[in-house]
C-alpha positions in Angstrom: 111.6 87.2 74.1 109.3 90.4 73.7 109.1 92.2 70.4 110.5 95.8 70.9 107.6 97.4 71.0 106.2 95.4 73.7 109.0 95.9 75.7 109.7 100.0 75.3 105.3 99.7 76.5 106.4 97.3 79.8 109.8 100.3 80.2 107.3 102.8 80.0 104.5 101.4 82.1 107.8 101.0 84.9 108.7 104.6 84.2 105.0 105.2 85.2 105.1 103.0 88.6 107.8 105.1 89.2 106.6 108.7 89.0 102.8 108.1 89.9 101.2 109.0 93.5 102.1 106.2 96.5 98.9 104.3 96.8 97.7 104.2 93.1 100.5 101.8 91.3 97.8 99.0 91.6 95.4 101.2 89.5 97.9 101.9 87.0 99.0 98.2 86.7 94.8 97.4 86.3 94.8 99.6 84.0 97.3 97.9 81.8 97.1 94.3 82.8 97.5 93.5 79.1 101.3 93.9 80.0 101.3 92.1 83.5 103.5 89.0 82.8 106.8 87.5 83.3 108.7 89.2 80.8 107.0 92.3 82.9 108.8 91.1 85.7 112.2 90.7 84.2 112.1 94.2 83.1 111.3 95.6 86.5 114.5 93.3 87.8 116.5 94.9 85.2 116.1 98.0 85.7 116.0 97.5 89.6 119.6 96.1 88.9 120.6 98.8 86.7 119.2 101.4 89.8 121.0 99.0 92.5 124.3 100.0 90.2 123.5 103.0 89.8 123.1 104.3 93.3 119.2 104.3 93.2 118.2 102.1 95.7 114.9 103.2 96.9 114.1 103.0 93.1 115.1 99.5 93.3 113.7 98.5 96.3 110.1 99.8 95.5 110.4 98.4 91.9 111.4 94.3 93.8 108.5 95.0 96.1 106.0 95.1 92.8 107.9 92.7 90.9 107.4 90.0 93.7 103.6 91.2 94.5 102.9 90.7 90.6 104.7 87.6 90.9 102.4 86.0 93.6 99.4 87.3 91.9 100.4 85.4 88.7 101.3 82.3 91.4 105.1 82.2 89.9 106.5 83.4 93.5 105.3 80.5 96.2 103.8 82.0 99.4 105.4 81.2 102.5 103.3 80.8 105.4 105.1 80.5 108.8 104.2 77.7 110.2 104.6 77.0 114.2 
């Protein structure tokens, strides 16, 4: 389990991917790989839970799509190729 302080810096790097421009969320989350892990990724699920509750749904949907991008870049979300 994070230490508090690591996880009020991976709330407020969410709270970041949520206000900056569309197009530069993968320069902010370069810009702070330090915090790119899993316990990263269960944060954004939380609070994409809490916004799903909540009524905020775009918030949630956009915060699942990064979750599962950081996910495959880390290699803990298996990429499914379609095969014919």
């Amino acid at each position: 389990m994070p230490s508090e302080k690591r996880e009020n810096q991976y709330y407020s790097l969410i709270e970041q991917l949520l206000k900056c421009p569309n197009g530069k969320e993968p320069e902010l989350i370069e810009a702070n790989s330090e915090l790119v892990d899993a316990d990263l990724i269960k944060s954004m699920m939380q609070v994409a839970t809490s916004f799903a509750h909540n009524g905020n749904e775009d918030g949630a949907k956009f915060l699942i799509h990064v979750a599962k991008e950081l996910s495959k870049q880390l290699g803990f979300y298996p990429e499914v190729t379609n095969k014919e």
